[in-house]
C-alpha positions in Angstrom: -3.9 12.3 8.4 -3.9 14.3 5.4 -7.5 14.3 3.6 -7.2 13.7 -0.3 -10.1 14.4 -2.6 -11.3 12.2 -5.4 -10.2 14.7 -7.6 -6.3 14.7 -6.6 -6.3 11.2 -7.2 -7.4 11.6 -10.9 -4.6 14.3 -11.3 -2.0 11.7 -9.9 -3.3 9.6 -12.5 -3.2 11.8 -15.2 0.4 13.1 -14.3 1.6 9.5 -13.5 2.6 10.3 -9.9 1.9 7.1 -8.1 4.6 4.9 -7.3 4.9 1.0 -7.3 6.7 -0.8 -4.8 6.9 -4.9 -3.9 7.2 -6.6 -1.0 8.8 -10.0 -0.7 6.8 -13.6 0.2 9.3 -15.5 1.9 10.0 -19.0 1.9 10.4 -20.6 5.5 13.3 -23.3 5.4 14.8 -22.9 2.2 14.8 -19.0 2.7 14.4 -18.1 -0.9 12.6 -15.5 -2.4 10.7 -15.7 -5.9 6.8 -13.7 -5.6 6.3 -10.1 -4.8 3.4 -8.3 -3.7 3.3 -4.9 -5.7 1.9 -2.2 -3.4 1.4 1.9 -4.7 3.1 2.6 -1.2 2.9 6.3 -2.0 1.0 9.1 -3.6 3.6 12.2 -4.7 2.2 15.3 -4.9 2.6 18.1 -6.7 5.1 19.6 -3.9 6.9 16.3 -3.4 5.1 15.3 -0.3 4.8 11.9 0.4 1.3 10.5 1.3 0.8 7.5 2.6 -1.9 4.7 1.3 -4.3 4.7 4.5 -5.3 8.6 3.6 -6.0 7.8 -0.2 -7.1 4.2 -0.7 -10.2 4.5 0.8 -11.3 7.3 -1.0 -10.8 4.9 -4.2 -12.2 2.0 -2.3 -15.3 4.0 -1.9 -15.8 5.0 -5.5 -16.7 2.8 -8.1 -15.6 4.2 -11.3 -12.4 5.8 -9.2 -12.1 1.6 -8.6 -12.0 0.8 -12.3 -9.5 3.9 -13.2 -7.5 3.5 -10.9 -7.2 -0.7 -10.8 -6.7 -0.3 -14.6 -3.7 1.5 -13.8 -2.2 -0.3 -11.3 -2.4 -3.3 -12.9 -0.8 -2.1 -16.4 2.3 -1.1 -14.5 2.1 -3.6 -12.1 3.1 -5.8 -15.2 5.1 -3.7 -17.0 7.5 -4.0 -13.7 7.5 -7.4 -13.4 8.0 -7.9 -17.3 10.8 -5.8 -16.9 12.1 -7.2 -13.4 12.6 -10.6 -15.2 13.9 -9.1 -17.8 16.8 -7.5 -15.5 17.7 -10.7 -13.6 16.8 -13.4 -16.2 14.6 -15.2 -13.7 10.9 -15.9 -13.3 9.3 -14.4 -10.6 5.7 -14.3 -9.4 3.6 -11.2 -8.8 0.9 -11.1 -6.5 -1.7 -8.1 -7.2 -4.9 -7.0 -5.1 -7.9 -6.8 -7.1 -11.0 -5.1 -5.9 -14.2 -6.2 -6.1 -15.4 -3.7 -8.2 -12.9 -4.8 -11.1 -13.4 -8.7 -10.4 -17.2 -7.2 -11.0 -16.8 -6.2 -14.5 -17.6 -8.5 -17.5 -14.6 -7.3 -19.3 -12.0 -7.7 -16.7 -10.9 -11.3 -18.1 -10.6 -9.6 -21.6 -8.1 -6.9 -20.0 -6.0 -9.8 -18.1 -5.5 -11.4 -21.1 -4.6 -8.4 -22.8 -2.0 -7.3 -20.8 -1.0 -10.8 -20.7 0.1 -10.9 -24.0 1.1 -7.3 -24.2 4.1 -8.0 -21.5 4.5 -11.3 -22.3 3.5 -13.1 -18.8 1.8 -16.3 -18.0 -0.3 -18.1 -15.5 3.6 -18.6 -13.7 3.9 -14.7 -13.5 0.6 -13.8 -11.6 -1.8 -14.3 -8.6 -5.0 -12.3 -7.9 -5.3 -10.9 -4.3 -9.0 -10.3 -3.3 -9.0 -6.8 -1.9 -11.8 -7.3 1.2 -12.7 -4.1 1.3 -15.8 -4.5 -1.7 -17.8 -7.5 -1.9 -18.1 -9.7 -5.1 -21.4 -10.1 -7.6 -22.3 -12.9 -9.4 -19.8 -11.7 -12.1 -17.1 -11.2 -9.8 -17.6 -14.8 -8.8 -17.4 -15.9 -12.2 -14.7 -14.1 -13.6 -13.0 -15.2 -10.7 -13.3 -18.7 -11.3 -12.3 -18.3 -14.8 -9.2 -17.2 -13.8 -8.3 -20.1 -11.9 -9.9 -22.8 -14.1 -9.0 -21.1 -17.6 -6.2 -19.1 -17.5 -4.6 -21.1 -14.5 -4.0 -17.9 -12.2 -3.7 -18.8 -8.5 -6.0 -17.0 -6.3 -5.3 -15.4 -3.0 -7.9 -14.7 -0.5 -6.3 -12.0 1.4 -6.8 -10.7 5.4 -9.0 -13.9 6.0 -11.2 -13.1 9.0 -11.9 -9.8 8.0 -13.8 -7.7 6.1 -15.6 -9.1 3.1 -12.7 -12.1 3.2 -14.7 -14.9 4.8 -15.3 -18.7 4.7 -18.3 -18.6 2.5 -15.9 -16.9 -0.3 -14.2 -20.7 -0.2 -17.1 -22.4 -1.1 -17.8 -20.6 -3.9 -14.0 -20.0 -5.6 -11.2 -22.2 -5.9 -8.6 -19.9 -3.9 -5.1 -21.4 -3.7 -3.7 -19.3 -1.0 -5.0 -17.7 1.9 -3.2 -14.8 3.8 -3.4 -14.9 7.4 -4.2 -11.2 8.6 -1.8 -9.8 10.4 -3.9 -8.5 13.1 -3.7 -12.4 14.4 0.1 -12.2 13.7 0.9 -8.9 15.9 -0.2 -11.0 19.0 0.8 -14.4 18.6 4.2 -14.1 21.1 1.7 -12.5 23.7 -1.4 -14.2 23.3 -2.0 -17.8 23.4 -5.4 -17.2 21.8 -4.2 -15.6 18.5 -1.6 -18.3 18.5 -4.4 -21.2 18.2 -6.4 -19.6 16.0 -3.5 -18.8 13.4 -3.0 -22.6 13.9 -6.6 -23.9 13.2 -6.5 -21.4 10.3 -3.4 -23.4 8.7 -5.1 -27.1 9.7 -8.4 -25.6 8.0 -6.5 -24.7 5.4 -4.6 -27.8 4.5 -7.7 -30.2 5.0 -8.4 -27.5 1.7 -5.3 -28.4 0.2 -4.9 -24.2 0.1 -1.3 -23.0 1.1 -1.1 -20.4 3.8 1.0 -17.1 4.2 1.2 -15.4 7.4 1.5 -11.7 6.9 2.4 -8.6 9.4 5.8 -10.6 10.7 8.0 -8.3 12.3 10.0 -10.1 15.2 12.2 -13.3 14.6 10.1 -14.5 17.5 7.0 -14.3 15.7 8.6 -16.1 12.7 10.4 -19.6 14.8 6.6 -19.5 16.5 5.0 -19.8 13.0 7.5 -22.4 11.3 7.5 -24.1 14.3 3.2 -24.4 14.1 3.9 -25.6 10.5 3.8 -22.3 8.2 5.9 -22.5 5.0 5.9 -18.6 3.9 5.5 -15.5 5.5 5.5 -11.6 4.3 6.5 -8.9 7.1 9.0 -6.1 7.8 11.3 -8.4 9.7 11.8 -10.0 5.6 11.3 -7.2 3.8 9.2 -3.1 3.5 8.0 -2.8 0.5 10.5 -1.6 -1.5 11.2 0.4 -4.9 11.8 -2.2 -7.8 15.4 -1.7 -8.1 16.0 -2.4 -4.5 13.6 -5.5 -5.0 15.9 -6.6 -7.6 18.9 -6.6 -5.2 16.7 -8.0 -2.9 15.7 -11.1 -5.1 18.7 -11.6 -6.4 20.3 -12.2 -2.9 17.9 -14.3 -2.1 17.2 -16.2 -5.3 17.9 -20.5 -5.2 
């Protein structure tokens, strides 16, 4: 894997050469797609090499202020592209954004949602938070958190539940809306009973929580009839969908729209 500095990172930054992408949620049943998640899939370099997100995200995981630079970024164009994907195809859509810890952390990041908010004209409809597990929450991430959901009406996503930082004790504490089932369980469902029951008690544990469920990491039709069939109503994988650049997500959503 190709090693990337901290300071390469800041040059992307400063010569604007990540790239967004989105991923499609899907629907089960009605088969309709309407939320995104918005991924930076890949880091361009100077020579046009493609990196990949596993060699430079946790170099930015790792570093605070590299956190709030960074996050700041990505979430200004993460926006700006769904302002603009509306505007294309004259529909609402929902984008869902991973958030670190270190941003939830900071007692000005309700003052920047809001901002950009207004600045690209979204609303509560437009946007849900994705906890990044990777960096654990303070007292002000809790809060700000909670704001968000209570306030400003933003639905919450716990994402990767059962790993990392993403664990039950975060659900006592914030009122989540969603939680993503990790796709390590997913991977092994069709070949191991195990994984199969617990992805199920994960969706009855969720619903006796009134929180919705998305099963993420689908990538065989097999894997999807076995999840609708245990009661799952959306699902995120490469059998639906790769992330994808946003004019091929528009194509996409179009297709697929109700």
């Amino acid at each position: 894997m190709t090693q990337i500095t901290r300071q390469q990172i800041l040059d992307a930054l400063d010569q604007d050469r990540f790239q967004l992408f989105g991923q499609p949620k899907w629907t089960f049943g009605r088969n309709t797609c309407h939320t995104y998640e918005v991924f930076v899939d890949l880091l361009i370099s100077e020579d046009e090499e493609r990196i990949l997100p596993d060699a430079f995200m946790p170099v930015i995981e790792a570093d605070e202020q590299l956190t709030m630079r960074f996050g700041s970024w990505f979430l200004e164009n993460a926006f700006a592209d769904c302002a603009n994907l509306m505007d294309q195809l004259n529909m609402t859509l929902t984008i869902s954004i991973n958030i670190f810890g270190f941003q939830a952390n900071r007692p000005e990041f309700i003052d920047q949602v809001q901002l950009m908010m207004a600045r690209f004209g979204l609303t509560a409809q437009n946007i849900q938070f994705e906890l990044s597990e990777r960096q654990p929450l303070n007292e002000t991430g809790i809060r700000n958190l909670i704001r968000l959901r209570e306030e400003l009406n933003i639905r919450l996503v716990l994402g990767n539940f059962g790993m990392g930082f993403s664990t039950i004790s975060l659900l006592r504490v914030i009122p989540f809306d969603l939680l993503e089932l990790s796709r390590d369980f997913t991977a092994k469902i069709t070949s191991n009973e195990r994984d199969l029951t617990i992805a199920v008690a994960i969706l009855q544990f969720a619903q006796v929580l009134d929180i919705k469920v998305c099963a993420k990491g689908i990538e065989t039709a097999e894997q999807m009839e076995l999840l609708e069939e245990a009661g799952f109503t959306m699902g995120q994988g490469y059998l639906i969908g790769r992330p994808m650049p946003m004019d091929e997500l528009a194509a996409f959503v179009r297709k697929y729209a109700d």
